[in-house]
N, C-alpha and C positions, 0 to 999 in steps of 0.2 A: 844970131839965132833967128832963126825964119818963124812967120804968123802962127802957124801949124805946130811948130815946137813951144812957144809962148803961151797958145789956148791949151796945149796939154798939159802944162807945166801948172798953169794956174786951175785947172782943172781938179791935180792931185793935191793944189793947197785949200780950197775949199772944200774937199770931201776929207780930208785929215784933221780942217778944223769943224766941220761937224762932228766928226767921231770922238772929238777930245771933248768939244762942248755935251754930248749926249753921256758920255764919261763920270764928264761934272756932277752936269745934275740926278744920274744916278746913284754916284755917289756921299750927293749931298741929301735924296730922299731917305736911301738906306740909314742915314748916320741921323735923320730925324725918324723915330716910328711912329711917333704922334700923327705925325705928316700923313704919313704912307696908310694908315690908316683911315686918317682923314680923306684921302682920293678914294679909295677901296669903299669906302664906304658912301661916298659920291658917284661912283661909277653904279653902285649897286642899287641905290635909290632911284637912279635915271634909269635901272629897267622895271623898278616896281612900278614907278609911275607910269606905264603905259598899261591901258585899260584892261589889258588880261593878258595869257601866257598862251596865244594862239600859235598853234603851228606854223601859219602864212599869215604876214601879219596884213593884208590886204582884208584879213575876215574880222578886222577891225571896225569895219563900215557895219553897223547892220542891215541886215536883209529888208527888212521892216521899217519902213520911213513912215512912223505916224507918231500920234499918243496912246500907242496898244497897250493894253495892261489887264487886259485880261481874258486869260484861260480858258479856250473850250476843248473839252476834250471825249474824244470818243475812243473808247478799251476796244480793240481788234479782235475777233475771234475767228477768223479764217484768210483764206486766200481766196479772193473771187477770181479763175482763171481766164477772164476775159474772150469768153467761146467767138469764134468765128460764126458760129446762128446755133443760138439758144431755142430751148425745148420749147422756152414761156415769151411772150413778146414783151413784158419786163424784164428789164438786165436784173440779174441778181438772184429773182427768185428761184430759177432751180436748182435743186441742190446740188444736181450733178453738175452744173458751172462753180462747181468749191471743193476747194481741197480743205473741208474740217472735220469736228469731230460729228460721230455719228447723232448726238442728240440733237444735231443742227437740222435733221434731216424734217421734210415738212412744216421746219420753223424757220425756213431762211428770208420771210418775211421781217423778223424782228432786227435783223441783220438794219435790213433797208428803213426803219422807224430809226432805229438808232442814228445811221448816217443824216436823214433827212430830218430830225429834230436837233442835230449837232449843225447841221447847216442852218437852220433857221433860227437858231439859239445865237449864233453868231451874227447872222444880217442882223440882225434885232438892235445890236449893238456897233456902233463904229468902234469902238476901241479895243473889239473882240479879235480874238486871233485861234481857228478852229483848227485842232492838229487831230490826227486821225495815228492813234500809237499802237505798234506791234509791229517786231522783226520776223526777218529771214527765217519763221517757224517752223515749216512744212518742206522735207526733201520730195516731194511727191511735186511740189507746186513749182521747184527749183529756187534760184536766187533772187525770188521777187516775196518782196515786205508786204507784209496783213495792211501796213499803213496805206504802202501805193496802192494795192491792188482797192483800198476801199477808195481811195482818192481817184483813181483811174473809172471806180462804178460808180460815184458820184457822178464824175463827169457826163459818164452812160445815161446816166439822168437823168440831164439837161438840169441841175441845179447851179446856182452861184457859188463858184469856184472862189469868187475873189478875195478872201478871209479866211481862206486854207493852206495848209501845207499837212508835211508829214514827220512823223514821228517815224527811225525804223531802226531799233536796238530791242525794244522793250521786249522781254520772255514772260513775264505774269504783271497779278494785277498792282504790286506794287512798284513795278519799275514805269509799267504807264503810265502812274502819278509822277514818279521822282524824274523819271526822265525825258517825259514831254514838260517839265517845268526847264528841265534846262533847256530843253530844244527851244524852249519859249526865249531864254536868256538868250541862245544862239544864233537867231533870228531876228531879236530887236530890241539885244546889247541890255536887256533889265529883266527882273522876274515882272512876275504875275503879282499885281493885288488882288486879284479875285480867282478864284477856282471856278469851271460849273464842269463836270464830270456829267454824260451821257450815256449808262451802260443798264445791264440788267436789275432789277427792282431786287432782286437775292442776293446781291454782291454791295446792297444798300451799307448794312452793318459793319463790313469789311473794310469799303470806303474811309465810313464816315465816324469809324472807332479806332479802326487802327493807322491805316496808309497815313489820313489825314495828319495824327498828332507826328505818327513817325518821319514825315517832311516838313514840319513844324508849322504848318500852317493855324490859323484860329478860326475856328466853325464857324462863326460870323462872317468870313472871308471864304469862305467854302459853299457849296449848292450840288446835292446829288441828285440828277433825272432820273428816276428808275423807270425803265418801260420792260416788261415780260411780254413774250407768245402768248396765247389762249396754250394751257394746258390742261392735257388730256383725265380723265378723271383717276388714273390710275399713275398719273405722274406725279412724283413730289418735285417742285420746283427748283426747292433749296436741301433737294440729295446729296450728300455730302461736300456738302458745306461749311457746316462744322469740324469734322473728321477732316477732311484734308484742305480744307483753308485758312476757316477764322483761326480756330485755336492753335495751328502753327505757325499763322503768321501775329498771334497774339502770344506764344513766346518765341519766336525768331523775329522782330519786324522789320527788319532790314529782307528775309530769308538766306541769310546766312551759314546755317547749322540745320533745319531740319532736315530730314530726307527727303519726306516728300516733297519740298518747295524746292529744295537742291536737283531731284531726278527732274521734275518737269523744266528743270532752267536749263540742264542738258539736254535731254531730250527736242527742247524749243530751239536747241542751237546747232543745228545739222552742218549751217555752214562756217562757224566756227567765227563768228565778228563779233568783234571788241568795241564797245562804244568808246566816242572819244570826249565825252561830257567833262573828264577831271580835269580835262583841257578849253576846252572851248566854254565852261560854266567856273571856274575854278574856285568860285564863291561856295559852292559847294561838293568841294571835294574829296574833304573829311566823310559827308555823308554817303557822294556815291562811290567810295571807295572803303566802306565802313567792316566789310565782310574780312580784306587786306589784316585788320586788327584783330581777327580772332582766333 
């Protein structure tokens, strides 16, 4: 018998005594189910234990290398379309550099209080982490987020960029709460122990009666900045306010079921994106997935 016939020969007797040995102890897990149990249930505790159920598990690292823990957060209300040369030599202030709504118009100053007290709210603190929340709202504006475009006119600025990022899913005021907390998580791998919310002085009550308990936060761990425009003497601030905010998101809090908090969540979503928070925050994804159960 020549070498060549020998190495083949012993070849087919260690791959036949694998497959008898693999046989075996098939055989022998199957005829214990305690056993087989016991592995199944070993296999499956080795994927809980790893720190959450990300898509890519490289987004295991977070983004955020400090002791951040807490919350600043600015509520979007337009797109700033970043003009090639503006009307005003402040970036921001004119209205026609925005794709928003018309009450904006002549108050796109408070726009810029907002951004620039959320920036300073943030330096103030090292531990701070300042997100700027509101999605892909406006088809006029195309596939650019309230968040970047307010993060992009920061920049316009010249403010400290270095304690920001963006939030860009959120369609109203309660998904800027729930879902710049998970962007928080998303970012630097834990929640928030403190809240500070940056938006209008009328949207106070909203805040800080409803969004707040509905993400289960504790008012002592919360802080609302309200800043308003001068308003005109024929304006009422907090115009329906009541009618189509508080009280449907004081019986929908999630908004869920009403109409009107259901039409503007469509209408805010032209381009049709899905957040991916039940994923990348999974700690809370009974809550942002709450609407799924009604």
């Amino acid at each position: 018998m020549t070498l060549a016939s020998r190495i083949r020969r012993s070849r087919r007797v260690i791959i036949l005594a694998l497959a008898v040995v693999s046989l075996l102890i098939m055989a022998f897990i199957i005829s214990k189910p305690d056993l087989a149990m016991k592995l199944g249930a070993a296999a499956t505790e080795s994927t809980r234990s790893r720190p959450s159920a990300f898509f890519d598990r490289t987004l295991d690292f977070p983004g955020v290398e400090s002791d951040t823990d807490h919350l600043v957060m600015v509520p979007c209300h337009g797109v700033w379309k970043q003009p090639r040369k503006s009307s005003t030599k402040l970036p921001g202030l004119a209205f026609s550099d925005w794709v928003a709504g018309p009450f904006l118009e002549g108050k796109t100053d408070i726009l810029l209080k907002h951004i620039t007290e959320g920036v300073r709210r943030a330096s103030e603190d090292p531990s701070a982490l300042l997100l700027f929340s509101g999605g892909q709202t406006k088809k006029a504006a195309g596939p650019i987020s309230e968040g970047t475009s307010y993060y992009q006119l920061a920049e316009a600025l010249g403010l400290d960029m270095s304690q920001t990022a963006v939030e860009e899913y959120a369609r109203d005021s309660y998904e800027n709460l729930a879902f710049s907390i998970a962007r928080f998580r998303e970012l630097t791998g834990r929640y928030p122990v403190r809240i500070t919310v940056v938006g209008y002085e009328f949207k106070r009550a909203r805040f800080e009666q409803l969004h707040r308990p509905a993400v289960g936060y504790d008012s002592d761990k919360f802080e609302y900045v309200g800043i308003d425009p001068v308003w005109g003497e024929d304006e009422l601030p907090d115009a329906g306010e009541l009618e189509h905010a508080f009280l449907p998101f004081q019986r929908d809090p999630h908004g869920c079921v009403e109409q009107v908090l259901l039409k503007k969540k469509i209408e805010r979503n032209p381009w049709r994106r899905q957040h991916p928070y039940a994923h990348t925050a999974p700690e809370m994804k009974q809550l942002l997935l709450a609407c799924n159960q009604r």
